[in-house]
HTML snippet that shows the backbone in 3Dmol.js (N, CA, C, O; Angstrom):
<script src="https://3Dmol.org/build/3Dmol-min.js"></script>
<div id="view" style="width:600px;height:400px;position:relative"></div>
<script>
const pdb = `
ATOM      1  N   UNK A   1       0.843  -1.188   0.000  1.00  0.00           N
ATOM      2  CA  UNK A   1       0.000   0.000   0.000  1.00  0.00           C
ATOM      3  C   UNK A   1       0.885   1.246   0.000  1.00  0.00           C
ATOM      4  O   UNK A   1       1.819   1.423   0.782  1.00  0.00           O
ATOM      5  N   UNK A   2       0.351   2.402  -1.311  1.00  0.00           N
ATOM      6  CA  UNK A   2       1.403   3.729  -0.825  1.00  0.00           C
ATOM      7  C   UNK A   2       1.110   4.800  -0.198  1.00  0.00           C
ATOM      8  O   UNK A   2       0.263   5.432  -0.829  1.00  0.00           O
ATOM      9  N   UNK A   3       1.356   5.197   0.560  1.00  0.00           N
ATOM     10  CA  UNK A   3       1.062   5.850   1.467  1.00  0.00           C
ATOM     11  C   UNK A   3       1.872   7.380   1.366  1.00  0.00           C
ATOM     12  O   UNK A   3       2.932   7.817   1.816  1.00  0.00           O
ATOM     13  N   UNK A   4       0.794   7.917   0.542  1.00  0.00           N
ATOM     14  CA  UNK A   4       1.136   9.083  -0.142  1.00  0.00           C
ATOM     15  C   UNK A   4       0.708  10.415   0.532  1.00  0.00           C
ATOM     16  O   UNK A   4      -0.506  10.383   0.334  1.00  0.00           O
ATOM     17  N   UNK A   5       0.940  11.484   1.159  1.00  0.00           N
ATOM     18  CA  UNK A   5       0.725  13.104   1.646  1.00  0.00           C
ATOM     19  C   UNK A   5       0.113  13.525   0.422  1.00  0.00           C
ATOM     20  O   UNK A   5       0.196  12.901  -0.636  1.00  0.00           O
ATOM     21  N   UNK A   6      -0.716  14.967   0.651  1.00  0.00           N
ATOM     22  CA  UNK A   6      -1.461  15.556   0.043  1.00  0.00           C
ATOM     23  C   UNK A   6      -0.380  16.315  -1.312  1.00  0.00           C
ATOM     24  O   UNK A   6      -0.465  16.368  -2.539  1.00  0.00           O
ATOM     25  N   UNK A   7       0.734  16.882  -0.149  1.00  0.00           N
ATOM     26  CA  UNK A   7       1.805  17.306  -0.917  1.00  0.00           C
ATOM     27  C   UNK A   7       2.272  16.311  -2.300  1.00  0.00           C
ATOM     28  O   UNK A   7       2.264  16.577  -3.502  1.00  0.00           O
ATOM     29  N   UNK A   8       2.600  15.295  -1.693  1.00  0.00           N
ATOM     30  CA  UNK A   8       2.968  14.327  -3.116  1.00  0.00           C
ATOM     31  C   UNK A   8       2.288  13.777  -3.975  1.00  0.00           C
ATOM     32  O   UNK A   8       2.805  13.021  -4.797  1.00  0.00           O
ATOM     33  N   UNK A   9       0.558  14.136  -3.953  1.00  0.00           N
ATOM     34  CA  UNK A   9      -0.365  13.397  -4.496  1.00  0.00           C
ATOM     35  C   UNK A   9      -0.063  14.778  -5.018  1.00  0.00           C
ATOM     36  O   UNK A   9       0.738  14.692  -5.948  1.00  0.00           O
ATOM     37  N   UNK A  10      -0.502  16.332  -4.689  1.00  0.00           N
ATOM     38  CA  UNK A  10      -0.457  16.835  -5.604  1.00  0.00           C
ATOM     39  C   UNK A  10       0.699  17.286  -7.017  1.00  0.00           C
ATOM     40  O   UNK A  10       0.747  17.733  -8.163  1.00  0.00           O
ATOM     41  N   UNK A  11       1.394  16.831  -6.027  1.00  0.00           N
ATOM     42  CA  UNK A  11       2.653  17.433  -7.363  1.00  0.00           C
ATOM     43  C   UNK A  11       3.191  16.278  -8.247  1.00  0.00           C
ATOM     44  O   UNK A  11       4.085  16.348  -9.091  1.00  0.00           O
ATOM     45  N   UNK A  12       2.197  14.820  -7.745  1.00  0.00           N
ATOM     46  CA  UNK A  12       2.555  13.110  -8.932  1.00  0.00           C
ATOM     47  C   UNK A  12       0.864  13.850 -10.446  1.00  0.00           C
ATOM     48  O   UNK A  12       0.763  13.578 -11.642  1.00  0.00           O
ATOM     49  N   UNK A  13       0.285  14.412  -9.888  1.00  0.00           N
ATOM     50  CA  UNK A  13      -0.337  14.968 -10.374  1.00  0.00           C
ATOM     51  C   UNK A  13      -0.329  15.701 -11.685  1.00  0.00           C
ATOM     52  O   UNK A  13      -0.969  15.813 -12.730  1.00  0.00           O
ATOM     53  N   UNK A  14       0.704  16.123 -11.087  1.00  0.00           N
ATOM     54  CA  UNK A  14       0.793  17.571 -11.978  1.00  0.00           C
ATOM     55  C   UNK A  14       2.665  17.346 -13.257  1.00  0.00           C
ATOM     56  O   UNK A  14       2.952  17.814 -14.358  1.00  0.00           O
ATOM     57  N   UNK A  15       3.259  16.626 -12.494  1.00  0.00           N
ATOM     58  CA  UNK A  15       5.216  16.701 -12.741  1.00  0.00           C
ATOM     59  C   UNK A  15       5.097  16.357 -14.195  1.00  0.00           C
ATOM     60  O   UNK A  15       6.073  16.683 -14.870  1.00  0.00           O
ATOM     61  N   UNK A  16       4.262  15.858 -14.723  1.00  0.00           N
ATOM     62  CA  UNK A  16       4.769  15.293 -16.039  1.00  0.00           C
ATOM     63  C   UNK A  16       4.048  16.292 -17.300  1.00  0.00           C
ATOM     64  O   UNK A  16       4.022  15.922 -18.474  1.00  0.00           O
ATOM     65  N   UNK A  17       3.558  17.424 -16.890  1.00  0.00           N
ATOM     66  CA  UNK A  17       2.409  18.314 -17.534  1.00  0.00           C
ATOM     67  C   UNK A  17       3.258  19.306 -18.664  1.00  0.00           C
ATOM     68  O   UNK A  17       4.440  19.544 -18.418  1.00  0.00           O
ATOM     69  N   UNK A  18       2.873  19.655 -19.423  1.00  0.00           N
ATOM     70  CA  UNK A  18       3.622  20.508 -20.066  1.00  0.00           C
ATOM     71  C   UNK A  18       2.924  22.250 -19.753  1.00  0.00           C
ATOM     72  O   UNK A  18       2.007  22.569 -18.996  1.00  0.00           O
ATOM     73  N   UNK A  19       3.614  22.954 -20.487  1.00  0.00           N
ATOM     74  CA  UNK A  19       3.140  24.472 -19.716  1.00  0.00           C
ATOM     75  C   UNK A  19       1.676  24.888 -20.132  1.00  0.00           C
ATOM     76  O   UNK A  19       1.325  25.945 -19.608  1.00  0.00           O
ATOM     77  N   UNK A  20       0.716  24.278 -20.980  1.00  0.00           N
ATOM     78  CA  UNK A  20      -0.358  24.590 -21.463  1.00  0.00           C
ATOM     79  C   UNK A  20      -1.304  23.643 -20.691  1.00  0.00           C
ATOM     80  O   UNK A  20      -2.488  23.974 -20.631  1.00  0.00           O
ATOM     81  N   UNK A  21      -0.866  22.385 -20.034  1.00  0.00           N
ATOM     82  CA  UNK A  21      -1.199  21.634 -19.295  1.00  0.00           C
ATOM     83  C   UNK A  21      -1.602  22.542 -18.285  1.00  0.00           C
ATOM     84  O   UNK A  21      -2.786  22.832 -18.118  1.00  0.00           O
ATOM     85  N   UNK A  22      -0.332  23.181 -17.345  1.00  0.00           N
ATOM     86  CA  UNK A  22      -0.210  23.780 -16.126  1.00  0.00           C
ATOM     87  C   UNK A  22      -0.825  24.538 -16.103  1.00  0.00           C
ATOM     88  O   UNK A  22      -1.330  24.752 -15.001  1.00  0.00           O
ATOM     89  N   UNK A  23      -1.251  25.534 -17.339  1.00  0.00           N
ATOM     90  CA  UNK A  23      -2.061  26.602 -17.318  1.00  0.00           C
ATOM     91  C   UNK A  23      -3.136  26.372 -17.138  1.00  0.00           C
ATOM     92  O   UNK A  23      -3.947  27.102 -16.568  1.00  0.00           O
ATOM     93  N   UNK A  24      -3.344  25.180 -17.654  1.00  0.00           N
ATOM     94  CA  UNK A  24      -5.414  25.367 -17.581  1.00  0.00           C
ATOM     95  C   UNK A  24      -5.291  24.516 -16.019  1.00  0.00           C
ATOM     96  O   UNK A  24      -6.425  24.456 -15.544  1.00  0.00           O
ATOM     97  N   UNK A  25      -4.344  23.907 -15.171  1.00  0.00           N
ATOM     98  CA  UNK A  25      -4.537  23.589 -14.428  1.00  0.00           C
ATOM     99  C   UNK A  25      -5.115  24.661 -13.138  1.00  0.00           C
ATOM    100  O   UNK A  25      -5.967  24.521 -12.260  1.00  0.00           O
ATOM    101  N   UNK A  26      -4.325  25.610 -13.464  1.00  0.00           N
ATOM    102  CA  UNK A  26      -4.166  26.912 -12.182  1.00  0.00           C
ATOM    103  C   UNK A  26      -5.389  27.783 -12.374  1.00  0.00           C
ATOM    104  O   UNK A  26      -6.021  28.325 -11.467  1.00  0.00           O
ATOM    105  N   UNK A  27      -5.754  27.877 -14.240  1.00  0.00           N
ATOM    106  CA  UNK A  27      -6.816  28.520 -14.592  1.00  0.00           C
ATOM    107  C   UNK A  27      -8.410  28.056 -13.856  1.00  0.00           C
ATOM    108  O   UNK A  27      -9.311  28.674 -13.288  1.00  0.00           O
ATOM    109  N   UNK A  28      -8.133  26.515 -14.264  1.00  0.00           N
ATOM    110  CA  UNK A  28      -9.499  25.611 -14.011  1.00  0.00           C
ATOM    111  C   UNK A  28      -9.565  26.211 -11.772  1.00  0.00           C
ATOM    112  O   UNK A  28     -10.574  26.581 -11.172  1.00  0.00           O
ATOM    113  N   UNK A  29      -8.606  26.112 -11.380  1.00  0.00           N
ATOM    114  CA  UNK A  29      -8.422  25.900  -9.835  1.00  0.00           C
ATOM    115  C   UNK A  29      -9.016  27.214  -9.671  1.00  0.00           C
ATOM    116  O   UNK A  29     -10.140  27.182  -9.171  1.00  0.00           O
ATOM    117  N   UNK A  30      -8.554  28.372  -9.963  1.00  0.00           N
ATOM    118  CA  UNK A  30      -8.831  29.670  -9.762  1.00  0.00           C
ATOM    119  C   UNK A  30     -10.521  30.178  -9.260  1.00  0.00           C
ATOM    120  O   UNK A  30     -11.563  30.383  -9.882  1.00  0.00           O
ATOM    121  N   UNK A  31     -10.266  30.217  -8.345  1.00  0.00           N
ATOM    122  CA  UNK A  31     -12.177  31.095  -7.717  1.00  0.00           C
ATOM    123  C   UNK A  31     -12.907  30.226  -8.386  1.00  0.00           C
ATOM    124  O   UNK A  31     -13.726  30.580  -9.234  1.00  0.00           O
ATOM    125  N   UNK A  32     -12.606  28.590  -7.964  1.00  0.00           N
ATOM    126  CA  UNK A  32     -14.232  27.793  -7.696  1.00  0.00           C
ATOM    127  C   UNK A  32     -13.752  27.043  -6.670  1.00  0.00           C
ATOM    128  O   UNK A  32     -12.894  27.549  -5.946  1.00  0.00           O
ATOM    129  N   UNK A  33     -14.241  25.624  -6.404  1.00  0.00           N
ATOM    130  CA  UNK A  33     -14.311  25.164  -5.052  1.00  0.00           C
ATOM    131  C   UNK A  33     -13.132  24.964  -4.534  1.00  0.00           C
ATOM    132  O   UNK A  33     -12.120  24.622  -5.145  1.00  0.00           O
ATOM    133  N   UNK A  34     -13.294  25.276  -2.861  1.00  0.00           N
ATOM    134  CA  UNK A  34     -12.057  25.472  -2.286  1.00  0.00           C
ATOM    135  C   UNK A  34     -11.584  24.181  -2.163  1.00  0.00           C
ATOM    136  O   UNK A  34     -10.520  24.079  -1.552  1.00  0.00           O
ATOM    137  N   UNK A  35     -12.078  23.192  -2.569  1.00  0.00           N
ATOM    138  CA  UNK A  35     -11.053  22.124  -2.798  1.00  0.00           C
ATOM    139  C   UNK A  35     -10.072  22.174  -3.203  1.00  0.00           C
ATOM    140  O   UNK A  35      -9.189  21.333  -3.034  1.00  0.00           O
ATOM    141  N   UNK A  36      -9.997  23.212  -3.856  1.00  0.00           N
ATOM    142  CA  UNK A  36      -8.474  23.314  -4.697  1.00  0.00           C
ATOM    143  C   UNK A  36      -8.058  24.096  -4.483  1.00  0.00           C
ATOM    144  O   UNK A  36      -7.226  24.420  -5.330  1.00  0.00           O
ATOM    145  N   UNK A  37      -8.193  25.051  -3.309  1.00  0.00           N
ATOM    146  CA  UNK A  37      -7.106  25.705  -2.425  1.00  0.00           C
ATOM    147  C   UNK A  37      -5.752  24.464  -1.818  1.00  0.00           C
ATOM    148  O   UNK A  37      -4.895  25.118  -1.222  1.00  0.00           O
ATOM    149  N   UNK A  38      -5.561  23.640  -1.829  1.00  0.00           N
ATOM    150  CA  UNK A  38      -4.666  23.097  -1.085  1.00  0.00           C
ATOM    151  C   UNK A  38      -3.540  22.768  -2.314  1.00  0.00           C
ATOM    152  O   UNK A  38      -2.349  23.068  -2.236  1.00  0.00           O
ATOM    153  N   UNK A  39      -4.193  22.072  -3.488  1.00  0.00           N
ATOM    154  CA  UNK A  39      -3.288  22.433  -4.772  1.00  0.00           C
ATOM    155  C   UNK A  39      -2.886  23.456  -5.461  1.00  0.00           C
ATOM    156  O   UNK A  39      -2.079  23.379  -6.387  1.00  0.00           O
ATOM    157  N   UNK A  40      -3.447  24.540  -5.039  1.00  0.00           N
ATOM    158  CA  UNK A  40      -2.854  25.575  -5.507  1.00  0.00           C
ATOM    159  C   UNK A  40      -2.014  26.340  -4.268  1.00  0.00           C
ATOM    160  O   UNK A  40      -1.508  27.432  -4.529  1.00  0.00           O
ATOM    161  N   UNK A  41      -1.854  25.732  -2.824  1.00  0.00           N
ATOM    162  CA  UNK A  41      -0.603  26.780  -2.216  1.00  0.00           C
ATOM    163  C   UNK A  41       0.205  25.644  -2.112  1.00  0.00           C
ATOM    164  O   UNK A  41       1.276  26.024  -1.639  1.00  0.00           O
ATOM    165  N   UNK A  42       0.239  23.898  -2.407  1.00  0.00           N
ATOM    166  CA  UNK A  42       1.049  23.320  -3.278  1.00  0.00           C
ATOM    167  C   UNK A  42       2.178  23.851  -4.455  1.00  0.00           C
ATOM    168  O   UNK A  42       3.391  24.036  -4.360  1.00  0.00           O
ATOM    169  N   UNK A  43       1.329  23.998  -5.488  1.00  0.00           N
ATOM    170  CA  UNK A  43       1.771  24.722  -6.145  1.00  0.00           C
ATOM    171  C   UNK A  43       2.593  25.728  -6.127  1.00  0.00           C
ATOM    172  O   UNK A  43       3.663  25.732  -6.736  1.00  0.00           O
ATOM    173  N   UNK A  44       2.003  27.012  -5.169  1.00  0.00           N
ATOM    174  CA  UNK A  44       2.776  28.132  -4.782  1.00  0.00           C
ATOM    175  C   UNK A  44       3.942  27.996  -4.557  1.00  0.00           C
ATOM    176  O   UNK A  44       4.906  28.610  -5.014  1.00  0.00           O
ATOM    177  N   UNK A  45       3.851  26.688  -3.405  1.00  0.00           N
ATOM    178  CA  UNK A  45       4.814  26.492  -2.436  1.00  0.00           C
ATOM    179  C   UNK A  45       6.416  26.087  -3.422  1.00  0.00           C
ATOM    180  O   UNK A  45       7.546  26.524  -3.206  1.00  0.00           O
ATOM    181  N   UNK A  46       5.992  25.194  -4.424  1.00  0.00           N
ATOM    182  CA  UNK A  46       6.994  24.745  -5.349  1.00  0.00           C
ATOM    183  C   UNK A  46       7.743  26.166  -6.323  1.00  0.00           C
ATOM    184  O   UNK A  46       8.919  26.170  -6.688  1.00  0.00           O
ATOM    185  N   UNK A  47       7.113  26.873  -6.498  1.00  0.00           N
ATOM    186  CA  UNK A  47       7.475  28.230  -7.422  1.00  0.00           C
ATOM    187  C   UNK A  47       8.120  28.939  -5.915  1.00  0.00           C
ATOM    188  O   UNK A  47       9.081  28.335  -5.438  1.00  0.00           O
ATOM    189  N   UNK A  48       7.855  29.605  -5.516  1.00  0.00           N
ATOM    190  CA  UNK A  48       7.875  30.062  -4.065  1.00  0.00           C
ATOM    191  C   UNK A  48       9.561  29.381  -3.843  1.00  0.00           C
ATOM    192  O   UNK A  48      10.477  30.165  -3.592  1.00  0.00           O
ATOM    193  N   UNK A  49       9.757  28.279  -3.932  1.00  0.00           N
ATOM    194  CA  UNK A  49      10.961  27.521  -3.769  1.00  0.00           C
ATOM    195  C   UNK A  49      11.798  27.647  -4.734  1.00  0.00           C
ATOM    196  O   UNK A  49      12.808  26.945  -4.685  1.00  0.00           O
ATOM    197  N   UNK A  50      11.679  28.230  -5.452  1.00  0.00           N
ATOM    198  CA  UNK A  50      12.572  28.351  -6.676  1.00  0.00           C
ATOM    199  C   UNK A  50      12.390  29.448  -7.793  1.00  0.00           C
ATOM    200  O   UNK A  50      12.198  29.352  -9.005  1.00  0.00           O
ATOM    201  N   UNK A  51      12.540  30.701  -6.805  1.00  0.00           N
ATOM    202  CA  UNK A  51      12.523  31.988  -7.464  1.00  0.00           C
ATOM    203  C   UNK A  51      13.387  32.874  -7.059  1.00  0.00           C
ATOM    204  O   UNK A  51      13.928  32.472  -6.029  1.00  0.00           O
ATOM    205  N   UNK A  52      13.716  33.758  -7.349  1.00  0.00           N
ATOM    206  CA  UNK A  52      14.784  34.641  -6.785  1.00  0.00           C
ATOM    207  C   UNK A  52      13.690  35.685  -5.730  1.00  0.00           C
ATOM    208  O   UNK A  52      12.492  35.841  -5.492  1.00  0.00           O
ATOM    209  N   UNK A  53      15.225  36.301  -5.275  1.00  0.00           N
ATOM    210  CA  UNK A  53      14.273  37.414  -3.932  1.00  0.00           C
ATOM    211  C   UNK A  53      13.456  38.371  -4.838  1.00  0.00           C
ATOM    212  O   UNK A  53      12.235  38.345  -4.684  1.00  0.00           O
ATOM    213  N   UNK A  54      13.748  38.842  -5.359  1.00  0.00           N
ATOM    214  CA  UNK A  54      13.475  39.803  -6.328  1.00  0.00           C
ATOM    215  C   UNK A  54      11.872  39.340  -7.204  1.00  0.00           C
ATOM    216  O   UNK A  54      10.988  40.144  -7.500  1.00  0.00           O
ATOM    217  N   UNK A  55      11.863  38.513  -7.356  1.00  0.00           N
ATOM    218  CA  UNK A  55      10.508  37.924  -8.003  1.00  0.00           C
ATOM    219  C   UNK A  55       9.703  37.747  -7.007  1.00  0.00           C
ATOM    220  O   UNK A  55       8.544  38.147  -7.117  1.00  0.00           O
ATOM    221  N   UNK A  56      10.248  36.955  -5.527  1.00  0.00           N
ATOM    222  CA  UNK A  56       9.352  37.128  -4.577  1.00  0.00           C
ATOM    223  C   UNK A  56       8.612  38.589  -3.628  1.00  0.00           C
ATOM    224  O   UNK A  56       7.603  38.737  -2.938  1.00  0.00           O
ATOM    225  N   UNK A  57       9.915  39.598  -4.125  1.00  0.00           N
ATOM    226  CA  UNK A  57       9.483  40.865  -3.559  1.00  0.00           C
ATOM    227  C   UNK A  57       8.429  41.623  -4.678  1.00  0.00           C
ATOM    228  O   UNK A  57       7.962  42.745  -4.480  1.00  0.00           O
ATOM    229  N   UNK A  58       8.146  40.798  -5.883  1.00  0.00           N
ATOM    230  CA  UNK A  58       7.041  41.143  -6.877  1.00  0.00           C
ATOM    231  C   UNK A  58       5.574  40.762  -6.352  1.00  0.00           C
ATOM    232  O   UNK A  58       4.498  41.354  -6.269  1.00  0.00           O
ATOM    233  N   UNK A  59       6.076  39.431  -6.027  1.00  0.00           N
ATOM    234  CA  UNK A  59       5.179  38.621  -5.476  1.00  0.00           C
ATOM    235  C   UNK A  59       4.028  39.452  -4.189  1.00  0.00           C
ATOM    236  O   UNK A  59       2.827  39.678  -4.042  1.00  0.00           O
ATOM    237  N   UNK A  60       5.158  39.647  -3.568  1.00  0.00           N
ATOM    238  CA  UNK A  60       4.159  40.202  -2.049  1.00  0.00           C
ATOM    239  C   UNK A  60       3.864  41.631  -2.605  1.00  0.00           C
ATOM    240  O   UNK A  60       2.836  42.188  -2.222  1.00  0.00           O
ATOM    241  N   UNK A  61       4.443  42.069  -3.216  1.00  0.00           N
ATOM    242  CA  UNK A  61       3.792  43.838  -4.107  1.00  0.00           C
ATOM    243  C   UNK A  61       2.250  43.893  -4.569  1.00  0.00           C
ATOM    244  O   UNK A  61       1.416  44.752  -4.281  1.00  0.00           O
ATOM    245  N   UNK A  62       2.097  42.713  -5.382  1.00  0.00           N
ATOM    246  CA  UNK A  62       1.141  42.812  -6.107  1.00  0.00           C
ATOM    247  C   UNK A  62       0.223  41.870  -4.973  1.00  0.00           C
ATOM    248  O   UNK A  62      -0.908  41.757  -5.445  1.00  0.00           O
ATOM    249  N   UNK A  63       0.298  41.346  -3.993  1.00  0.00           N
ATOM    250  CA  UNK A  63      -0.441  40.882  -3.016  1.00  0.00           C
ATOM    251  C   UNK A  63      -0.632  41.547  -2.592  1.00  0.00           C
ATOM    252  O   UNK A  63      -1.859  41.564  -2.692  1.00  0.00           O
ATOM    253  N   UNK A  64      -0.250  42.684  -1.803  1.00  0.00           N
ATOM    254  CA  UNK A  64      -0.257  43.646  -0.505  1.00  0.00           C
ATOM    255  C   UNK A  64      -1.293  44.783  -1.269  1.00  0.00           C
ATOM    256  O   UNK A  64      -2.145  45.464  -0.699  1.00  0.00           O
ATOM    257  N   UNK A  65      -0.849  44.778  -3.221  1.00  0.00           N
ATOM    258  CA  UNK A  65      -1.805  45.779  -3.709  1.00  0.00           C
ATOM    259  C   UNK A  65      -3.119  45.199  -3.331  1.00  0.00           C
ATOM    260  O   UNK A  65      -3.729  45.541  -2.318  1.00  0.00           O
ATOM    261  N   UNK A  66      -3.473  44.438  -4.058  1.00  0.00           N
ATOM    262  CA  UNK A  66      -4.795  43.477  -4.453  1.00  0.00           C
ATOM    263  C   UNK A  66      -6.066  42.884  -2.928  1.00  0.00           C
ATOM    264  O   UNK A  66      -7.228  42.477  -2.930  1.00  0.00           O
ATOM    265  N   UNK A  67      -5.133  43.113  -1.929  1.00  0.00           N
ATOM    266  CA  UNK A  67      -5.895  42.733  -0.862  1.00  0.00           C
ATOM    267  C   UNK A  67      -6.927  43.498  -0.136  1.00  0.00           C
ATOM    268  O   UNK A  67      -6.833  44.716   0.014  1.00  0.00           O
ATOM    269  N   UNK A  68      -7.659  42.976   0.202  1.00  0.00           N
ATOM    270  CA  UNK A  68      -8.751  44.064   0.197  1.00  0.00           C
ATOM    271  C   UNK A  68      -8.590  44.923   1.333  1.00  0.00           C
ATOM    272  O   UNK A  68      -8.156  44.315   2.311  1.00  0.00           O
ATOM    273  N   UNK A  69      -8.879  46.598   1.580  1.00  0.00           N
ATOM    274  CA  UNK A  69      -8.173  46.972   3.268  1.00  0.00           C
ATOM    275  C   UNK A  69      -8.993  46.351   4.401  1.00  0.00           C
ATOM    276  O   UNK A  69      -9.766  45.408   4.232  1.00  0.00           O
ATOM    277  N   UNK A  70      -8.795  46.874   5.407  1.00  0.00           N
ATOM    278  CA  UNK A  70      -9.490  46.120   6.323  1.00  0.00           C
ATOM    279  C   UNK A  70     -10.870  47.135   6.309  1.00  0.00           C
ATOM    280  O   UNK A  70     -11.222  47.829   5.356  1.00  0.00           O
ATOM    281  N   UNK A  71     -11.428  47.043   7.397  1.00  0.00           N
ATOM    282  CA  UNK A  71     -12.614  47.937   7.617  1.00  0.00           C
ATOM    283  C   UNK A  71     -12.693  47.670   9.147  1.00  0.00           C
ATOM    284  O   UNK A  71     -13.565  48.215   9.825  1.00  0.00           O
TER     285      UNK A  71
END
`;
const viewer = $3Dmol.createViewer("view");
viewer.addModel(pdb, "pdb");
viewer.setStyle({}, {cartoon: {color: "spectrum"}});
viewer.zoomTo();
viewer.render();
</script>
């Protein structure tokens, strides 16, 4: 029996995809059921791991814009 994490189910999932693959993967995930919140900060998490500081300081820019203020 394999006894697989969420982490490795999602990314046996996804490793062999090509980039038009990946796209409609993130596209399809995007604002519908939160089921697929966990594959997509998967996801994150793998890019996130292998970007420079500089892309990640893009990253939190355009987050920090986009978030809604508080109230």
């Amino acid at each position: 029996m394999i006894n697989l994490n969420l982490r490795d189910a999602i990314i046996q999932r996804v490793q062999d995809r090509d980039e038009e693959e990946l796209l409609a993967i993130i596209n399809d995930s995007m604002h519908s059921d939160e089921r697929a919140l966990p594959g997509l900060g998967v996801l994150f998490e793998v890019m996130w791991d292998h970007i420079d500081q500089s892309m990640k300081d893009q990253l939190i820019q355009v987050l920090k814009q986009n978030l809604p203020a508080s109230t």
